[in-house]
N, C-alpha and C positions, 0 to 999 in steps of 0.2 A: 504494500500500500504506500501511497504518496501522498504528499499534501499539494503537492502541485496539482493545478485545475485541470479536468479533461473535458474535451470537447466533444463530442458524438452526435455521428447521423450514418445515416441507412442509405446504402446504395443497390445498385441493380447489380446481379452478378456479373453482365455483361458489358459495361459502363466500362469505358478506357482508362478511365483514372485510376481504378482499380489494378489495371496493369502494369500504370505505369508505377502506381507505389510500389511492387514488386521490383521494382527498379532502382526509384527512387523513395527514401519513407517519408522526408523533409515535404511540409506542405501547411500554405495558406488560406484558412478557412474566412469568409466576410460573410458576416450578419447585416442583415438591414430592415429598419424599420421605417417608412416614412423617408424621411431623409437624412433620420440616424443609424449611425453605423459603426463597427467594431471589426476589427481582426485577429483572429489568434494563429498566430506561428508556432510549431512544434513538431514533432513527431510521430506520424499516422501507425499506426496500428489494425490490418484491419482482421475481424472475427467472421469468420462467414464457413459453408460447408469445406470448403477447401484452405482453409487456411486454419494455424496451431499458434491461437494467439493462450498465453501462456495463462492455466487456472480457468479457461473454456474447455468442458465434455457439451461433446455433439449436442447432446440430449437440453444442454440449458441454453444452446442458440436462440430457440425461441422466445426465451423471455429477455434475452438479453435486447433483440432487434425490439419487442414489446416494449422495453424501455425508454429505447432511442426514441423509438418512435412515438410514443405516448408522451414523452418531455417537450416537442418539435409541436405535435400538433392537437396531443388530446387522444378521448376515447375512454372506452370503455369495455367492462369483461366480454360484452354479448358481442364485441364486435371484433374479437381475437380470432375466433374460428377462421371467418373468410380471410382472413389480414395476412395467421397465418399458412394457410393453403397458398394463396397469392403469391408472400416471399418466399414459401420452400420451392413454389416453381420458378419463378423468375431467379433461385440461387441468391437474395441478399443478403449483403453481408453488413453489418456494424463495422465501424471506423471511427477506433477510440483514437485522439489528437491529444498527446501527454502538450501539456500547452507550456511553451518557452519566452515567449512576448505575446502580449496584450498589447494593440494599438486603439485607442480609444477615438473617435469623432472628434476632430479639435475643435467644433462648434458647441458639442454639448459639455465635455469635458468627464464624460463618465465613459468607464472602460465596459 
């Protein structure tokens, strides 16, 4: 465990970016709201059927994507079933970002 912030969202297993963190794990995630916004740079991680992100068994993928995903946009138990049918076919995977800078909106002034 860390005290350092992470960042997390759900990708498509077929999504190139996923590829390319294979490659590369360094990567810049931007928030926005309106017309405030944040960035957090750090180190991608991602947990998905094919990938051995460290302290994930197969079996708890799903709640983990349940998480991300329920943080991002909401939801509820009744609506897990279809969610995840959906992500085990489409292969998604979770993308923890151990976060190294916070660039905060120099207009609002909050990170």
């Amino acid at each position: 465990m860390t005290s350092k912030p992470i960042v997390g969202f759900v990708s498509r297993g077929a999504a190139r970016k996923l590829d390319d963190l294979q490659h590369r794990c360094d990567i810049t995630v931007v928030f926005r709201s309106g017309w405030e916004w944040v960035a957090a740079e750090g180190t991608a991680q991602p947990g998905g059927p094919d990938d051995d992100l460290a302290g994930l068994r197969s079996e708890d993928l799903p709640r983990l994507l349940r998480m991300v995903y329920a943080a991002a946009v909401g939801g509820t138990a009744g609506d897990w079933p279809p969610l995840d049918e959906s992500m085990a076919a489409e292969q998604h995977t979770a993308v923890l970002v151990r976060v190294s800078h916070l660039y905060p909106d120099a207009e609002s002034g909050r990170p």
